[in-house]
N, C-alpha and C positions, 0 to 999 in steps of 0.2 A: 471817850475820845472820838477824833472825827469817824472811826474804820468801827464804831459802837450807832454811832445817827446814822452813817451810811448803811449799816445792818438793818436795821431797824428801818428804813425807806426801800429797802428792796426785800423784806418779807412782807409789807403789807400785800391786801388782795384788792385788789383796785380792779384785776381783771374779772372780779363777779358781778361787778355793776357795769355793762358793757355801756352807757350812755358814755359820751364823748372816746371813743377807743383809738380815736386818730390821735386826737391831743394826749390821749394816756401815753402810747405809743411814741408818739414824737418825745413829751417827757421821759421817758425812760430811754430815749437812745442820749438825751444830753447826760443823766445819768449817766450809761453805759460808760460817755467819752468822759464825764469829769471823774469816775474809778478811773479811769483805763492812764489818767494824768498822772496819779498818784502812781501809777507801779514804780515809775523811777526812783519817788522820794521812798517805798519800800523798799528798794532791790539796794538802795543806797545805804540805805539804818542798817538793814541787814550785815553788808559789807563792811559798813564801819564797827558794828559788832562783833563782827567773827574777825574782825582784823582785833578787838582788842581782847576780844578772850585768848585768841593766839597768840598775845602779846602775853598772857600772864597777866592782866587788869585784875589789879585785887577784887572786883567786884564781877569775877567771871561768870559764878552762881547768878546771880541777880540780873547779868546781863542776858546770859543764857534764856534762862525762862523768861523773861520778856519777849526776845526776839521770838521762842516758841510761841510764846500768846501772840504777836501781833502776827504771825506766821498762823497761825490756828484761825484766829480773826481773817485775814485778808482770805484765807482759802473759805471759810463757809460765807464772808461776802460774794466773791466771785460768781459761787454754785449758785448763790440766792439768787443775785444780779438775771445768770443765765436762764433760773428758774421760771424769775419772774418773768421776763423777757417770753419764753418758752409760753407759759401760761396770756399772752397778754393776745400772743397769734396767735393762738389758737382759741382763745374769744374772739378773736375778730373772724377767723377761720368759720365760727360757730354762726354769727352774725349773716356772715353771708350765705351759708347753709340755708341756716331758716328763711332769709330771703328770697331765696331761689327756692325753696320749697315752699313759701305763701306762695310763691308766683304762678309755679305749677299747679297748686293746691288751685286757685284761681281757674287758670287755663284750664284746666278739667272739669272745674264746676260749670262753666260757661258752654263747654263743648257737653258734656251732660246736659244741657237744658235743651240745646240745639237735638239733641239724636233722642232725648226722650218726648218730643213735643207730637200733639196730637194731633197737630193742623198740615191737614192734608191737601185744602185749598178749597175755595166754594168756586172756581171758575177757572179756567184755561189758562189767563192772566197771571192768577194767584200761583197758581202751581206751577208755573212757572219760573217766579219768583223765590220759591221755595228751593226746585230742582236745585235753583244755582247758588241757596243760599248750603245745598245739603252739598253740592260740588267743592264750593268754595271749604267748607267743615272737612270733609273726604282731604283735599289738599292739605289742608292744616294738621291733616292725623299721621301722611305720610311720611 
């Protein structure tokens, strides 16, 4: 049934492949809202169940366990739902990490070249040059 395809679309791992995480992201929040449509037509089955087991429905048995199974179903939807959701930020969380740490990783290899370099200048000019180029690196570190 529907709350069986909806399972099964919020266990996938979509968040291990981080290419497009926006559009994953945006997809699972339409997700999020077409579950979050359904609570009512659940809270209503529900309702109309336990009103007729109350009633004494000859098929109280039958009803019961049903309403338990789709009650069983909607809650390990929900977790997966939150799960997934959970896992999708924190790939993108990860994304940006490592972005921010190429970038540093960068920034430091460029500033290592600058403070290990061996030119010390052939002329007044040159060294000059250099002074301001070691000032400008000096600012950059502070």
């Amino acid at each position: 049934g529907w709350i069986g395809e909806k399972l099964q679309t919020a266990s996938d791992e979509a968040y291990k492949d981080t290419s497009n995480l926006q559009g994953k992201l945006q997809k699972h929040a339409a997700f999020e809202a077409e579950v979050t449509a359904h609570r009512n037509a659940i809270e209503s089955l529900n309702t109309s169940g336990e009103q007729m087991i109350s009633q004494k429905h000859f098929a109280s048995e039958a009803i019961r366990n049903r309403l338990d199974e789709i009650a069983r179903l909607w809650q390990q939807l929900v977790e997966k739902l939150a799960e997934r959701g959970r896992k999708l930020r924190d790939a993108q969380k990860r994304v940006h990490f490592l972005r921010e740490a190429d970038e540093v990783s960068s920034w430091i290899s460029d500033k290592e070249a600058v403070a290990s370099s061996e030119d010390y200048g052939k002329d007044l000019e040159h060294v000059e040059v250099l002074q301001k180029k070691f000032d400008d690196f000096q600012k950059d570190l502070a």
